[in-house]
N, C-alpha and C positions, 0 to 999 in steps of 0.2 A: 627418678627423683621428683619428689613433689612435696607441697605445704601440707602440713598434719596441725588441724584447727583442735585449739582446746579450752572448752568454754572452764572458770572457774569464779563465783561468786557474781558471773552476771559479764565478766571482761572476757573479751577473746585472744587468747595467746597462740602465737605459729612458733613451730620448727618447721626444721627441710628435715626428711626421711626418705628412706626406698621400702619398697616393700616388695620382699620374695616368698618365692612356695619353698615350704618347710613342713613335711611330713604330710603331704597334702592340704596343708592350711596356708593360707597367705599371713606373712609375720610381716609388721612395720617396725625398721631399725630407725631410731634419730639418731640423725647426724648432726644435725645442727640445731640449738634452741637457738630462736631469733629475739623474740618478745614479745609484748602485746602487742596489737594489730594496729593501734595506733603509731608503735616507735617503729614500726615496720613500715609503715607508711611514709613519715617522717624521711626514715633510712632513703625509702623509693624515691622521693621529690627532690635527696639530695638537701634536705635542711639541720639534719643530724651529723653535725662533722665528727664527732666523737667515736660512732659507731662504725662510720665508712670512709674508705680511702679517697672514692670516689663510684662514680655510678652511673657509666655509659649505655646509651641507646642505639641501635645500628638496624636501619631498615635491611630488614631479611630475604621475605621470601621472596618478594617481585623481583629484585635483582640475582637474585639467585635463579630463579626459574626459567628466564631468560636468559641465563650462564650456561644452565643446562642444555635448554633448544642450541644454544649457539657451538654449544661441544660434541651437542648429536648431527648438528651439522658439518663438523670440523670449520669451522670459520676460521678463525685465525690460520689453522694450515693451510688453508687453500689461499687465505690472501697472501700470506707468506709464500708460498712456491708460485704466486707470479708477477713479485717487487723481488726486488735485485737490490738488497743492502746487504752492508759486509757484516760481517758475525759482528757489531759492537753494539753492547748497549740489547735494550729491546726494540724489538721489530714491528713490523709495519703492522701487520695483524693486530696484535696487543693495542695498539692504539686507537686501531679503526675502531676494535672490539669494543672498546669504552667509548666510544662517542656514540656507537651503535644504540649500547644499554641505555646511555643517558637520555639520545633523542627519544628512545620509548620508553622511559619512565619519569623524566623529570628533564625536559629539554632546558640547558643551559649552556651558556657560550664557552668557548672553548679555554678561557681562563677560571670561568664557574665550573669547572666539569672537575678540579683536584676538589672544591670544597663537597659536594655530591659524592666522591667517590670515597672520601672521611669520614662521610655517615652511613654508609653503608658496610654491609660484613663483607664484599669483597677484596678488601684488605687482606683480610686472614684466607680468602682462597686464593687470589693472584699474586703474582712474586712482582707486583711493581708496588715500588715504594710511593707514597704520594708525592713527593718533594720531587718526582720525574715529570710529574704531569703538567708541566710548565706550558702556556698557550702557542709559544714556540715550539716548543715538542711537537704537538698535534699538528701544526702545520708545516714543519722539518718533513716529519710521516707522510702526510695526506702527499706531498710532493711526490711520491715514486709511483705514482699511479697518473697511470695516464686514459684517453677513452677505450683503447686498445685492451690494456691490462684490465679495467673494469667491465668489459665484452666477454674478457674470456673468465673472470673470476663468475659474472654472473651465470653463463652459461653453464659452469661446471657446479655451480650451488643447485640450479634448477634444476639438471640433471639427478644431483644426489637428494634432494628433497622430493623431486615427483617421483621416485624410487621407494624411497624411507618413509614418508608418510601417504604415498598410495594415491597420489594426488590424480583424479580422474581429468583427462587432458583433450579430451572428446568435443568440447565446446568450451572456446578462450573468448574472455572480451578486453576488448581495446579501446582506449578513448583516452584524450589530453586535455588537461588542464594547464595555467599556468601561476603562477607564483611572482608575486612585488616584491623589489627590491630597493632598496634606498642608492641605490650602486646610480652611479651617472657616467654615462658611457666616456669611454676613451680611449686612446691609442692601442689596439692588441687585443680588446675586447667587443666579440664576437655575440654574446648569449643578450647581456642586458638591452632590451628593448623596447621601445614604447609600442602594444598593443592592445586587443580589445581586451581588457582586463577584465575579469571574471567577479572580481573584488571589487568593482566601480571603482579602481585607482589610476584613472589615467592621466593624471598627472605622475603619474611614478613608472620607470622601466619595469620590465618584466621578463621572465624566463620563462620557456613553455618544457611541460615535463609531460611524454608518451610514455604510456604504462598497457599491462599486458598480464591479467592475471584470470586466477582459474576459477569458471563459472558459481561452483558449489562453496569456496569459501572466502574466495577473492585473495586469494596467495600470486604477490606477484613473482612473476617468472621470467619478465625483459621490461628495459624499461631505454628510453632515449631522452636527453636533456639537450632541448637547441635553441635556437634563436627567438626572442617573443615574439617577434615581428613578422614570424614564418606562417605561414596561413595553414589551415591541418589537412586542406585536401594535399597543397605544395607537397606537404611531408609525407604524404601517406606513403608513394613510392618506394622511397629508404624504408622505411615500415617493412613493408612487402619484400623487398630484398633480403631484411634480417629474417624475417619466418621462414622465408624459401631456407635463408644455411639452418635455420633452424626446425625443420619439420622434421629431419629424422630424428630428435629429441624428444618432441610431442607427439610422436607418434606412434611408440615404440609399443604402447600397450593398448593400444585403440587400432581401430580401422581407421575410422577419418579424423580429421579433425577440423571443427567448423570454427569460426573467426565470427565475431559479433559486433560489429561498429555503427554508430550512428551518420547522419547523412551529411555532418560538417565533412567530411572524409574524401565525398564522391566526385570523381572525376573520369571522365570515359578513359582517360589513359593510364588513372590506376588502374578502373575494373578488369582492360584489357593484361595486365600488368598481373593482378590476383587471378583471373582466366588463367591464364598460363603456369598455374602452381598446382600444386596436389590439395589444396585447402579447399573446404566450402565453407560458405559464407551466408551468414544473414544480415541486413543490413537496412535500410531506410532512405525514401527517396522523396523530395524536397515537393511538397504539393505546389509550389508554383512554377514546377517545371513540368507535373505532370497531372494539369486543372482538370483533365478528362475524367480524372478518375473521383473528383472531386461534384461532377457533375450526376455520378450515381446518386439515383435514387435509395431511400432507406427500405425501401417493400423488397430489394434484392440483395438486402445483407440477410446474412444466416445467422442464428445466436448460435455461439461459439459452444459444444459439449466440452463440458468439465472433466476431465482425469479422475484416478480413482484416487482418493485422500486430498483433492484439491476445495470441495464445497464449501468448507468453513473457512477457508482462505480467501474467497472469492469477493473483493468487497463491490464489485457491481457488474452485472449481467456485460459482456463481451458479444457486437455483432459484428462480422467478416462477411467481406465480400473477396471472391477466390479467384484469379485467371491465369492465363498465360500470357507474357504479350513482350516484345522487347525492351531493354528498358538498359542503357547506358550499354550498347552495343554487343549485346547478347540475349536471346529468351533468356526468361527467367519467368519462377513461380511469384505473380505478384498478390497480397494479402492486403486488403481495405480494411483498418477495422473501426467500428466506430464505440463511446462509452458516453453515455447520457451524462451523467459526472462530471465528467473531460470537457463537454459541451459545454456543461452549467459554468467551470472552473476559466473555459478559454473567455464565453463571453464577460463574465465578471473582468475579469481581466480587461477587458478589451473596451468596455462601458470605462470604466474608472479610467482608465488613459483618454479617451475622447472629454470625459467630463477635466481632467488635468492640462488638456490645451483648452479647452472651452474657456477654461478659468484664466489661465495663460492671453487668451484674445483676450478677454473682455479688461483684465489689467491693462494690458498694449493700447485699448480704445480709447479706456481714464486717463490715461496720460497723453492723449494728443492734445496739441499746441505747451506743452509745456517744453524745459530745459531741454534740447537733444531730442525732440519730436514732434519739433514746428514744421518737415518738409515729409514730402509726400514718397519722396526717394529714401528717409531714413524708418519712415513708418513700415514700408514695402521690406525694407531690412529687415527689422524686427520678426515682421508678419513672415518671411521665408523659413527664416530661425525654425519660428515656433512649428511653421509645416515640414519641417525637417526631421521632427520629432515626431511625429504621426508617420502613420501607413502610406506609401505615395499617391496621392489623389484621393485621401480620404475628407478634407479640406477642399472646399472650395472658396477662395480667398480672394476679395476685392478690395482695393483701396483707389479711391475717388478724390478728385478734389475741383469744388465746384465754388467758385467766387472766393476766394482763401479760406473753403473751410475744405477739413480732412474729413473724409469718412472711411471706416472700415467694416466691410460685411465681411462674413463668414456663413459659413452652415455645412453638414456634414453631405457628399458625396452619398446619394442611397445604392448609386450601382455597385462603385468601391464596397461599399459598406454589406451590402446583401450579398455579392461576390467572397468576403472573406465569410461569412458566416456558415460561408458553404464549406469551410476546411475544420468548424470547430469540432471537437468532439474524434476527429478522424483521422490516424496515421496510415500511410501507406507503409509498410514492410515487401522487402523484395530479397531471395536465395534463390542459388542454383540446390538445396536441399529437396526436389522435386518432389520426392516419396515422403515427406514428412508428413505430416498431420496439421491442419488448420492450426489445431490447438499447441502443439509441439513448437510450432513457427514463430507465434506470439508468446507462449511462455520462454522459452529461450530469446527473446529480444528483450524481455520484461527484465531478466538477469541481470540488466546493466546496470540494475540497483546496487548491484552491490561494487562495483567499480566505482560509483557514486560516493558510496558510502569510504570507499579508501581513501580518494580525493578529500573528503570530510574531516578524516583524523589524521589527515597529514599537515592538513591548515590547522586544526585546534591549536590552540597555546597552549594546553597542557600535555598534550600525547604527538610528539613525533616534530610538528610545530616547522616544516621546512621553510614556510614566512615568516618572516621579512628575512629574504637573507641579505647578508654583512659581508660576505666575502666577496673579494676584490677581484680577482683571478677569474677566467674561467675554469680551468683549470683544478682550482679551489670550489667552484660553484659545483660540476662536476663530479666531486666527490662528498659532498654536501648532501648533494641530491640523491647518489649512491648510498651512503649510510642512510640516510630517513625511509630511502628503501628496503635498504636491509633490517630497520628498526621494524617495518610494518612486515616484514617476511617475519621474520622471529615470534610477532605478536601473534600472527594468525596462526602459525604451526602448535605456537601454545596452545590456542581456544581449540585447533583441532583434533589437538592430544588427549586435553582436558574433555570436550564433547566426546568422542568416541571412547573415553572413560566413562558417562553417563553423566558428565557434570556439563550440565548445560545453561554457561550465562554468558550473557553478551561483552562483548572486548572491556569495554568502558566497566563495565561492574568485575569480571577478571579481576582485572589490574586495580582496582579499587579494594577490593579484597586482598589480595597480596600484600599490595604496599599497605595495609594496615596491621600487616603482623610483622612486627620489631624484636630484635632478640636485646635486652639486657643483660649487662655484665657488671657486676656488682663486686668493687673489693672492699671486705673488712680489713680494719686497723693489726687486727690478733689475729688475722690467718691470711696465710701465706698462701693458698689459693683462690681462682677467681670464681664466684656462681655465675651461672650462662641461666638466665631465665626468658623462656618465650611470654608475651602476653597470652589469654587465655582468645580461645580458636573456637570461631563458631563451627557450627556443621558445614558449610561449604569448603569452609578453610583445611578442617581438617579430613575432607576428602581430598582436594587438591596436594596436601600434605604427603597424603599416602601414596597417589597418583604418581607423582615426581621422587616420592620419596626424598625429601627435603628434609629429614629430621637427622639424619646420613652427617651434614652441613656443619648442626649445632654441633652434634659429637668432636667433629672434627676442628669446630674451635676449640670447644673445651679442650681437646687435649692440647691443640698448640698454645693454649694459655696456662698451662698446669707448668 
């Protein structure tokens, strides 16, 4: 079915027609004369009462596509066979299932999630009526799930996904972030807590959420939501526990599998702790616990050799210094590396903070003998404050007071100061990966970018959006934190589907394309059936169309609308 244009005296007039092979020619039948291209238009915007009934829009493919991933993963059965509700009504899956879609395609509170689900076509593929999707509802549901029941649904999701979509499980990275919430702690709750806030909200509680996804597309596959107030080496332990029941999982199509975390993590009684498991590890160890190494000269780093197909990627020459030596209570291979970049990037840094307490003193000096810094006790206040905020002993701070006058000196610390400049430019990396390759060691640590990147669209307000959360419960929080997970497992399986298709665009443009193709449903006054029109599809679209085969979807309204 498509528009058949007909120029006549200069005006252009549409019907709907099909066109079939007919004796080996293609013949066009009309079915419908519309009119000229202007009362067509008219009809489209909804301003021609006369010619139409009415004339709905319904976001298509993005929710649809995501229905799809979610049915090849069986999601709704799996959350259903491990929540324990009696046959009434719809189940616990159905409902996670829409909160899922919504955190990844238009996050809205759980009273906005019936008006999102009215403008979308999955009305006409799911048997929930809207009038069920009460805020109530979703939090009735969300109730039969506990952290137990969310352990084992994710366990068995990542099971059937590193299966299904081939998921290479050979090297995982791990790293926590945390998320604000307006929540103010009380009696039974556990999670909200005031910590170092990643968002500079420390005036607000917060929740810390450990994640665990796979190096090549960053699909998560475990994830923990605890206390904000928990420090991440504290956690790492329980960490370590769940990989251990969980390595015969990850392991199952690999030889090893290696764990990649940064050095907030490290503690001699994790290391001792991941020692003792079947994983190897690459990981990062804090240059002011191990200054020796920091004390290398530049003449005994090596420039790092590039891989094959790595050259164009490469945005600045890589130097490595290599040994063996112990390091948190076991040898291990440890890697120096240093980037001229990094260098330029940490001092810049590092100036602009010195110049920001500089400024800071010399405010603090202007204002002595005035209101609240007439004594030499309250000046000395201020002046710690401010060195509180610097490097420790990067300041060196005097305040004087000689016949009632105040004086305050300052100046920066050269040892401090030439001391740290020895760390710019240069991470240490440390694995029991012995046999690896210089190169191999720091490319996989560099991976962590893309765990980075999940953190990233899990905050946006538009995509996924797990902050600020509202929920009062832990319990609630919980599973919160569960669906925006499952929201960002759905999205990447998509981009992985669609890439190993040959369509290759990033998360954010995806889903940007998607949700711009709308299906219209058009009724005339004089006919007693509905037209289902798509908007017209660029060439991404209509590859990803064919890919999913989405066009399946429309058929399948039109006929439940005929």
């Amino acid at each position: 079915m498509h528009f058949v244009k007909k120029k006549v005296k200069g005006k252009t007039y549409l019907s709907i027609g099909e066109t079939h092979w007919v004796d080996g020619r293609a013949k066009t039948t009309i079915l419908k004369y519309l009119g000229s291209a202007e009362k067509v238009y008219r009809i489209f915007l909804g301003l021609d009462k006369e010619e139409t009934e009415y004339h709905r829009r319904y976001l298509f493919a993005a929710p649809l596509a995501l229905h799809q991933i979610a049915e090849e993963i069986r999601l709704i059965e799996t959350i259903n066979r491990h929540t324990k509700k009696r046959e009434q009504g719809f189940f616990v899956g159905e409902y996670l299932h829409l909160i899922t879609l919504n955190r990844a395609l238009y996050p809205r509170s759980k009273r906005g999630i019936r008006r999102w689900y009215e403008r979308t076509i999955l009305p006409f593929i799911l048997r929930i009526p809207p009038e069920k999707l009460t805020s109530q509802a979703f939090w009735d549901h969300m109730e039969y799930l506990n952290e137990e029941e969310i352990e084992r649904i994710e366990k068995e999701l990542s099971s059937r996904i590193i299966k299904l979509y081939d998921l290479n499980t050979e090297c995982l990275l791990y790293d926590i972030t945390n998320f604000y919430t307006f929540i103010q702690e009380h009696e039974g709750n556990e999670l909200p807590k005031k910590g170092k806030s990643k968002a500079k909200r420390f005036d607000l509680n917060q929740i810390n959420l450990a994640l665990l996804v796979t190096k090549e597309d960053g699909i998560p596959l475990m994830h923990q939501t605890y206390e904000g107030n928990r420090h991440d080496a504290k956690k790492f332990p329980d960490i370590i526990s769940k990989l251990t029941d969980r390595f015969i999982l990850f392991s199952k199509n690999v030889d090893k599998v290696t764990i990649v975390f940064d050095k907030g993590n490290n503690s001699k009684a994790s290391m001792e702790l991941l020692d003792g498991t079947p994983y190897y590890f690459v990981g990062s160890l804090k240059p002011y616990d191990y200054k020796h190494f920091m004390e290398i000269t530049l003449e005994k780093f090596q420039l790092v050799p590039m891989e094959k197909g790595e050259e164009e990627k490469k945005k600045d020459d890589i130097y490595a210094y290599r040994t063996r030596e112990e390091a948190l209570g076991a040898e291990r291979t440890v890697v120096v590396t240093y980037e001229q970049k990094l260098y330029n990037r940490n001092l810049k840094t590092f100036i602009k903070s010195i110049d920001k307490r500089k400024k800071e003193f010399e405010e603090l000096e202007s204002k002595i003998g005035l209101r609240r810094y007439r004594t030499k006790s309250a000046i000395e206040e201020k002046a710690e404050k401010i060195q509180a905020k610097a490097l420790k002993g990067l300041f060196d701070v005097e305040v004087a007071e000689k016949e009632g006058n105040i004086t305050l000196d300052y100046a920066v610390n050269k040892t401090v100061y030439n001391e740290k400049l020895k760390s710019f430019g240069k991470m240490i990396l440390f694995t029991n990966n012995h046999d690896w390759s210089t190169t191999q060691i720091i490319r996989v640590y560099r991976g962590k970018a893309k765990i980075e990147d999940d953190f990233r669209r899990m905050k946006s307000p538009i995509m996924i959006s797990l902050e600020p959360v509202f929920h009062w419960t832990d319990q609630k929080i919980r599973v919160h934190a569960f669906c925006c997970v499952l929201a960002l497992m759905l999205l990447l399986l998509l981009k992985r589907k669609l890439q190993r298709a040959d369509v290759k665009l990033s998360l954010e443009r995806m889903v940007e394309e998607l949700s711009d193709v709308q299906l219209s449903v058009i009724k005339f006054c004089d006919v007693d059936k509905r037209l289902c029109l798509l908007n017209d599809l660029n060439e991404e679209q209509k590859a990803m169309f064919g890919i999913l085969d989405l066009m399946r979807y429309k058929k399948l309204v039109s006929m439940k609308l005929r």
